[in-house]
Backbone as JSON Lines, residues from 0, in Angstrom:
{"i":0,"aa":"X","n":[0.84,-1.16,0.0],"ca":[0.0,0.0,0.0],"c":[0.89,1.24,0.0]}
{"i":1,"aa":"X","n":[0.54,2.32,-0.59],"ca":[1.55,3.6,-1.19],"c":[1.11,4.64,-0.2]}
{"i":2,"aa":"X","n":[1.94,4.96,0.39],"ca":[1.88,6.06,1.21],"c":[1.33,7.27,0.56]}
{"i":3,"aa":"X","n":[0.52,8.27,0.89],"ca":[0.38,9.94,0.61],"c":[1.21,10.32,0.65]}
{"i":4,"aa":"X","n":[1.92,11.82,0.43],"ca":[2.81,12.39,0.18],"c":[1.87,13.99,0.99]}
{"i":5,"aa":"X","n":[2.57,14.06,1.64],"ca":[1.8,15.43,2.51],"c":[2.6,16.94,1.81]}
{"i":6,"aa":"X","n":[1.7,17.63,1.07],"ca":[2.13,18.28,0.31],"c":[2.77,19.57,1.79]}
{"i":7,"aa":"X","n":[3.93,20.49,1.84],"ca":[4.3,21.35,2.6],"c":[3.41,22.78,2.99]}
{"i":8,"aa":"X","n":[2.83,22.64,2.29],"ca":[1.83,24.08,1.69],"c":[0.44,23.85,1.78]}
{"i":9,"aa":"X","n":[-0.39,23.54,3.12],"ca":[-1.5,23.22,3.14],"c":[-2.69,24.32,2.96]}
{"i":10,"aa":"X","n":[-3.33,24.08,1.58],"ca":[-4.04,25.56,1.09],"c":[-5.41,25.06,2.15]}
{"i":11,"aa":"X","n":[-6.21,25.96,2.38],"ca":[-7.52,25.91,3.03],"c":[-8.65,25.93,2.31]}
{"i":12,"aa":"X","n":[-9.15,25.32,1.72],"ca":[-9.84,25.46,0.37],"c":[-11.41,25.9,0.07]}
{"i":13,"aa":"X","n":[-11.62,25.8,2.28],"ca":[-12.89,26.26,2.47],"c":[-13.7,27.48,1.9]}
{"i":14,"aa":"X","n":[-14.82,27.64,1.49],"ca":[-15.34,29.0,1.39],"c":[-16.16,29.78,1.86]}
{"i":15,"aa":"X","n":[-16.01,29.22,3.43],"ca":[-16.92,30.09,4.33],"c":[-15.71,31.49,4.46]}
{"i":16,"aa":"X","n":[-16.57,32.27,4.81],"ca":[-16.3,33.7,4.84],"c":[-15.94,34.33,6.15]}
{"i":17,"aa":"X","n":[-14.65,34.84,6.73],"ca":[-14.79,34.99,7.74],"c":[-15.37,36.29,8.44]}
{"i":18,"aa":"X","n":[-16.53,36.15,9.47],"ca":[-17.06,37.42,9.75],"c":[-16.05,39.17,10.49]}
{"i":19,"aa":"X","n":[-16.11,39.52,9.52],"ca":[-15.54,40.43,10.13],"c":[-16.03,41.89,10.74]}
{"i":20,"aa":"X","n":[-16.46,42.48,11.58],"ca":[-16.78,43.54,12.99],"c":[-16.97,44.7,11.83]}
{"i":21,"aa":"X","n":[-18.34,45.22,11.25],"ca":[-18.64,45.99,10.38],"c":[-18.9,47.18,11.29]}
{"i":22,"aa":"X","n":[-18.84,48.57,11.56],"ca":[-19.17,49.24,12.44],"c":[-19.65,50.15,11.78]}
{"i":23,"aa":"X","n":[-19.96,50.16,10.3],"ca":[-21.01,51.34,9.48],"c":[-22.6,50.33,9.61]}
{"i":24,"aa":"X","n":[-22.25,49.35,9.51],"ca":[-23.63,48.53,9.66],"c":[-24.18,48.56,10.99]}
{"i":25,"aa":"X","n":[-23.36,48.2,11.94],"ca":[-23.83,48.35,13.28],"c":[-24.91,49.71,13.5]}
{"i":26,"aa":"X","n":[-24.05,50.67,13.53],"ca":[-24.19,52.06,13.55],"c":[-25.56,52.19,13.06]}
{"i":27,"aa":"X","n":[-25.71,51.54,11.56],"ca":[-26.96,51.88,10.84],"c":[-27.82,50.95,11.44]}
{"i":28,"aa":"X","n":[-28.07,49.7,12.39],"ca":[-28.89,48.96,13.14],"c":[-29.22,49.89,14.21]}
{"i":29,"aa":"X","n":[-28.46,50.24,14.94],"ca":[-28.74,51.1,15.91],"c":[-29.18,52.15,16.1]}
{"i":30,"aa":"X","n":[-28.93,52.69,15.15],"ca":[-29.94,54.0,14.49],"c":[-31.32,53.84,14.53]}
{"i":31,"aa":"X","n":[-31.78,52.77,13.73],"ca":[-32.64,51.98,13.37],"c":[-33.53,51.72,14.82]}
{"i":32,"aa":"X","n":[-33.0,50.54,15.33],"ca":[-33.31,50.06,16.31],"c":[-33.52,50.47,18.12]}
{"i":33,"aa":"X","n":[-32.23,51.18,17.91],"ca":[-32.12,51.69,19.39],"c":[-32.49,53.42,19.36]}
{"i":34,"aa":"X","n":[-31.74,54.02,20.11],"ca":[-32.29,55.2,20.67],"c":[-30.56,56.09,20.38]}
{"i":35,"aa":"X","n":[-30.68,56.79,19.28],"ca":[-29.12,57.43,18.94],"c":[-29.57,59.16,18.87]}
{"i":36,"aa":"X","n":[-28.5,60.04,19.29],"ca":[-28.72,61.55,19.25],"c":[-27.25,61.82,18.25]}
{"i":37,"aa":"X","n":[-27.19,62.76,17.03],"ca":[-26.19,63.15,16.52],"c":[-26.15,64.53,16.22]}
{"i":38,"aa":"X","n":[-25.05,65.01,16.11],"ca":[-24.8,66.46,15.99],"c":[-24.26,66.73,17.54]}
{"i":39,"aa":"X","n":[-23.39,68.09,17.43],"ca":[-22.61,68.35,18.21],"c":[-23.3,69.23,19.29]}
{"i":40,"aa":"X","n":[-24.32,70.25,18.73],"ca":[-25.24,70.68,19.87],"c":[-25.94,69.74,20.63]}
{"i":41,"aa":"X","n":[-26.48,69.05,20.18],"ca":[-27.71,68.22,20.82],"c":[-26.79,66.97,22.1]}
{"i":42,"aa":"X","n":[-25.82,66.49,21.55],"ca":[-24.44,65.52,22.34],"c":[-24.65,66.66,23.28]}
{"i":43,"aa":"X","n":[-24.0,67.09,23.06],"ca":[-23.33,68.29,24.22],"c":[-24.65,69.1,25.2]}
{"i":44,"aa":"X","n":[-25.54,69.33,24.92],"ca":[-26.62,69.57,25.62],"c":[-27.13,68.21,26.38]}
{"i":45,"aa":"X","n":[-27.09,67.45,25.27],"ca":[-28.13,65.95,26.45],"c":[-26.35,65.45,27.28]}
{"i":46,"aa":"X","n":[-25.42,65.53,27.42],"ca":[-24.37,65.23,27.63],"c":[-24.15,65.73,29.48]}
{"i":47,"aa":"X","n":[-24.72,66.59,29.42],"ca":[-24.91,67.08,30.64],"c":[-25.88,67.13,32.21]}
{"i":48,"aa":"X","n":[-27.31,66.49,31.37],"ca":[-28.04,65.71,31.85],"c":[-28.01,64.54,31.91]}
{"i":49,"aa":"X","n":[-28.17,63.88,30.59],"ca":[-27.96,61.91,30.91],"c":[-26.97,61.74,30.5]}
{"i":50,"aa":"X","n":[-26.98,60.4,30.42],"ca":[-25.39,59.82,30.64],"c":[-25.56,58.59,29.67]}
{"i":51,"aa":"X","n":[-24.78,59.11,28.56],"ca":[-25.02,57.7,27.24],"c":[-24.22,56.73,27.75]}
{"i":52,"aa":"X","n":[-24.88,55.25,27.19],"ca":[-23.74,54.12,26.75],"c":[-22.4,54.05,26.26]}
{"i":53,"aa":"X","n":[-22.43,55.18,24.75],"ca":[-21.2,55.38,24.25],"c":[-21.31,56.28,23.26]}
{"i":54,"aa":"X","n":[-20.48,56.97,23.02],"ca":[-20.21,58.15,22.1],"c":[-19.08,57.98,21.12]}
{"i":55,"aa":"X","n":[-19.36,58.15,19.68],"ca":[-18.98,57.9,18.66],"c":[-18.53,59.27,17.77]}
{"i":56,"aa":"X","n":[-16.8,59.87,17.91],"ca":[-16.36,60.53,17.69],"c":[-15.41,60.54,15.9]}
{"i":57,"aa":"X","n":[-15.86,61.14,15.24],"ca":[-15.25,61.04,13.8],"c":[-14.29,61.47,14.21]}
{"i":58,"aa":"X","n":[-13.16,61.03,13.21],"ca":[-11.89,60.99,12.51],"c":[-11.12,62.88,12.92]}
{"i":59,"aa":"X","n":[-12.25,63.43,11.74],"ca":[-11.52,64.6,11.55],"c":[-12.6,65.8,12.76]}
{"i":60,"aa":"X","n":[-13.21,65.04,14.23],"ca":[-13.81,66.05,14.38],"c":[-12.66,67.1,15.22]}
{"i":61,"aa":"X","n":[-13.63,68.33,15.3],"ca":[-12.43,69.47,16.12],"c":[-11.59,69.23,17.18]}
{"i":62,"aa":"X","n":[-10.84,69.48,17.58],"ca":[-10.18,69.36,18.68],"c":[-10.68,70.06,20.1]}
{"i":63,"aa":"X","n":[-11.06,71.26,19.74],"ca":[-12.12,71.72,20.73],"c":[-13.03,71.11,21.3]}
{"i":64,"aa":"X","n":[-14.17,70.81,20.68],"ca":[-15.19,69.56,20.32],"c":[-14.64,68.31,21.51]}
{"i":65,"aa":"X","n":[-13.79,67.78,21.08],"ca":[-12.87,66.45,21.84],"c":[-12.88,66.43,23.02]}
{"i":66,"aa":"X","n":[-12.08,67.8,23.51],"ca":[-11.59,68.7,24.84],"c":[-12.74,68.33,25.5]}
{"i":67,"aa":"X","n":[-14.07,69.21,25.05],"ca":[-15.48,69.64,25.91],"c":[-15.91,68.6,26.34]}
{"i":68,"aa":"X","n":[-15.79,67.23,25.47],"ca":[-16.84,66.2,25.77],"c":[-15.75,65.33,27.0]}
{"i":69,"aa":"X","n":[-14.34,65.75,26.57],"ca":[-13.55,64.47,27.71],"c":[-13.75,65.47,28.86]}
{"i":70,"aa":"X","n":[-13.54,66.69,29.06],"ca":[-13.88,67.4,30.13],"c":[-15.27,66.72,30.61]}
{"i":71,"aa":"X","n":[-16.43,66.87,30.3],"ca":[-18.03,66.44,30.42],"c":[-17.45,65.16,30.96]}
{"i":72,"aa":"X","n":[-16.83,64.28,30.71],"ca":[-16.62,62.77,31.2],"c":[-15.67,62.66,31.91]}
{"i":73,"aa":"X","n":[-15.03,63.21,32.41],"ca":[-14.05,63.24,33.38],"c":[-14.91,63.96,34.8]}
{"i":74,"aa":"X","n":[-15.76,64.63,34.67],"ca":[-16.69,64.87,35.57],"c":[-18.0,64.06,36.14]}
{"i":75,"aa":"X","n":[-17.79,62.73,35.3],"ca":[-18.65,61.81,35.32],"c":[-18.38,60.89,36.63]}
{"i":76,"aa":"X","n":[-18.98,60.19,37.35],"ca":[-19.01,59.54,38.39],"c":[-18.26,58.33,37.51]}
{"i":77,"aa":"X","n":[-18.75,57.44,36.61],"ca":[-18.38,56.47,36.02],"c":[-18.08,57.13,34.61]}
{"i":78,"aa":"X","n":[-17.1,57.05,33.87],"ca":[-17.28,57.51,32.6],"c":[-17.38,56.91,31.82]}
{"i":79,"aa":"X","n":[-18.12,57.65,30.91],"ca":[-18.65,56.51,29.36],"c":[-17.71,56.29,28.17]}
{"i":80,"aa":"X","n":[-17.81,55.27,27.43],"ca":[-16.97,55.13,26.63],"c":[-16.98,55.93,25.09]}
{"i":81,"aa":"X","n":[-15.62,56.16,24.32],"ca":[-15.58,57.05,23.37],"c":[-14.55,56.58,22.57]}
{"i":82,"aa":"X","n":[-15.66,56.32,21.46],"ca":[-15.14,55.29,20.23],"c":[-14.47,56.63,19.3]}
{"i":83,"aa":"X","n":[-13.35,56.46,18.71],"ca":[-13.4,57.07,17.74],"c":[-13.27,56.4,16.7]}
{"i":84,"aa":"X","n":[-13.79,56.76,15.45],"ca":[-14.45,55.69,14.12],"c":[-13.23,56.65,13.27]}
{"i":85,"aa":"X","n":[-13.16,55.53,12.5],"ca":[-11.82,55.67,11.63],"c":[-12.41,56.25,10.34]}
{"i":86,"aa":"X","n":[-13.16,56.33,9.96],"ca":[-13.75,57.62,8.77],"c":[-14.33,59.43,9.14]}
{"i":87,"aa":"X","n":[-14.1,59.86,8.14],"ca":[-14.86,61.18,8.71],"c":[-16.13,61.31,8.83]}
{"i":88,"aa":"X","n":[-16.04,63.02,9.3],"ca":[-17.36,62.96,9.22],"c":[-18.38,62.91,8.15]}
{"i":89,"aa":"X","n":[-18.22,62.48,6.8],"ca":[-19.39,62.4,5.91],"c":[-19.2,60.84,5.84]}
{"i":90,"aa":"X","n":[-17.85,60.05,6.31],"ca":[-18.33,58.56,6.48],"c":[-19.27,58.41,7.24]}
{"i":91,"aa":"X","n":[-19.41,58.89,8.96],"ca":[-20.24,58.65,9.67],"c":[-21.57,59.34,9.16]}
{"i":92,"aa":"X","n":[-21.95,60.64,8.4],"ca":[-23.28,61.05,8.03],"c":[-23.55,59.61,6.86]}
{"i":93,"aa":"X","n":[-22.94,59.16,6.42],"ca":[-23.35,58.27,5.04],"c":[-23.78,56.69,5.82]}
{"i":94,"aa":"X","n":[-23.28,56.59,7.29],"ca":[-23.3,55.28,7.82],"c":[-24.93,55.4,8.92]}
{"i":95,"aa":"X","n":[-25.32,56.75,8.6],"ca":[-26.61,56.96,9.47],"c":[-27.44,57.45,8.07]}
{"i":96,"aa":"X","n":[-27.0,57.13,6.67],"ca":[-27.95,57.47,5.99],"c":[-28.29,58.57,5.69]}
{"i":97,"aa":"X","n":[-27.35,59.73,5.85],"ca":[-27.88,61.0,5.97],"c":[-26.79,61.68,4.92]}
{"i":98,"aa":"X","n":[-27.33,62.91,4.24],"ca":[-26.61,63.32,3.11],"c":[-25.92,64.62,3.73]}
{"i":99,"aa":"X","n":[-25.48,64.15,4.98],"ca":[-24.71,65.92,5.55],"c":[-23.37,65.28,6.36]}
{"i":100,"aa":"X","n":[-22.89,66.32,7.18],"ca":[-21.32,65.3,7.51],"c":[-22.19,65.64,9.07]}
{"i":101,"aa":"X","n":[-21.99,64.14,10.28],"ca":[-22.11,63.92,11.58],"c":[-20.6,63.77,12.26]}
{"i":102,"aa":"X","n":[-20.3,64.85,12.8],"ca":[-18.96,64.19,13.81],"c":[-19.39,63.25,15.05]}
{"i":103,"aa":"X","n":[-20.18,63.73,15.28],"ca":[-20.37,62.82,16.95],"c":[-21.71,61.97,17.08]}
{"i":104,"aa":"X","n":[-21.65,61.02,17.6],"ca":[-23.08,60.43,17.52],"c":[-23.43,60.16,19.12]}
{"i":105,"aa":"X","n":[-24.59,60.36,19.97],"ca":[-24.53,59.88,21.18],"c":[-25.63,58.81,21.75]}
{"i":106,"aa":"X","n":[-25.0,57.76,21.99],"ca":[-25.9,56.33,21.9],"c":[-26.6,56.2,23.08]}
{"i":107,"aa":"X","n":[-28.2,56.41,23.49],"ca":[-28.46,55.89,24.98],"c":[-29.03,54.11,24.84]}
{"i":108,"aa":"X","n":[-29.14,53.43,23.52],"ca":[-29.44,52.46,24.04],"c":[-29.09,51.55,22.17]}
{"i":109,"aa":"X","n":[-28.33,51.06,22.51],"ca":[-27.56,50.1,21.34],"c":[-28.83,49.68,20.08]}
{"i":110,"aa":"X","n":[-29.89,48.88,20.56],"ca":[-31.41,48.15,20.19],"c":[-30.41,46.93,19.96]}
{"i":111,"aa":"X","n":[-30.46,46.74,18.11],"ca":[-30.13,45.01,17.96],"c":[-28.97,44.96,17.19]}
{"i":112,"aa":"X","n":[-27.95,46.15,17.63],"ca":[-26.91,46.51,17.13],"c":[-25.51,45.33,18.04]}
{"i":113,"aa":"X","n":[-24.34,45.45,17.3],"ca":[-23.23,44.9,18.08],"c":[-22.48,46.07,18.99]}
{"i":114,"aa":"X","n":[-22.88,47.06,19.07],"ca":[-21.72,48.13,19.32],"c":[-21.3,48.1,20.69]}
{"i":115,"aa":"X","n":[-21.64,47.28,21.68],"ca":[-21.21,47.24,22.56],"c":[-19.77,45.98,22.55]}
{"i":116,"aa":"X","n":[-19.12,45.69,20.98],"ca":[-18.82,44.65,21.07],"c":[-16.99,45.69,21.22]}
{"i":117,"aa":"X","n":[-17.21,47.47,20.56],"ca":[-16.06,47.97,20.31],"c":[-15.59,48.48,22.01]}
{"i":118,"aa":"X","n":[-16.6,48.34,22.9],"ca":[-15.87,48.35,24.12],"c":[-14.09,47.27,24.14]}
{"i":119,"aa":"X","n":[-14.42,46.28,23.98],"ca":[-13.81,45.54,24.44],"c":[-12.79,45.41,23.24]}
{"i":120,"aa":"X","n":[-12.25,46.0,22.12],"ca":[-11.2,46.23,21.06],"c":[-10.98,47.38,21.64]}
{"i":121,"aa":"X","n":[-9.72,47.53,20.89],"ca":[-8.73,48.42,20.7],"c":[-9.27,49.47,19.5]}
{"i":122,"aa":"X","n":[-9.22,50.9,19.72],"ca":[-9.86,51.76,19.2],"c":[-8.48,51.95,17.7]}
């Protein structure tokens, strides 16, 4: 009986797909589903009364902007978490469906989204 010959180079030939952590889709579930506030007045006004899940900071927003809200959370008993999303702001207006640019988004309740999954990654 003839032995196999084990080739060195074992290709994987499967074609399942591996899932990979979409966070324009999320974003757009949660929109959808849960309870989201965007724009920089409205963050910053409800920011001071309640206290979101998590806040979702664009790429290119101001630096000012940045300052106010880590100030606001550094005054927080527990502070909330602050994603910053690797597109700008007309990625994030285009990932909520909207034809204008969003720097900041402020989340009080996820719905049937993953986004509580970017706690636990590396920003």
């Amino acid at each position: 009986m003839a032995k196999k010959k084990k080739d060195s180079m074992d290709i994987d030939l499967s074609r399942k797909k591996k899932k990979v952590f979409d966070v324009d889709t999320n974003i757009k579930v949660a929109f959808k589903t849960g309870e989201i506030i965007h724009g920089k007045n409205e963050v910053l006004k409800n920011l001071r009364d309640n206290k979101y899940k998590m806040i979702i900071v664009a790429n290119n927003c101001p630096q000012n902007i940045l300052s106010e809200i880590n100030h606001y959370n550094n005054l927080l008993d527990d502070e909330m978490f602050i994603y910053k999303y690797k597109g700008s702001s007309w990625n994030l207006g285009l990932a909520l469906a909207k034809p204008y640019m969003i720097s900041i988004l402020g989340i009080y309740d996820y719905g049937d989204s993953a986004l509580e999954q970017l706690k636990s990654k590396k920003n």
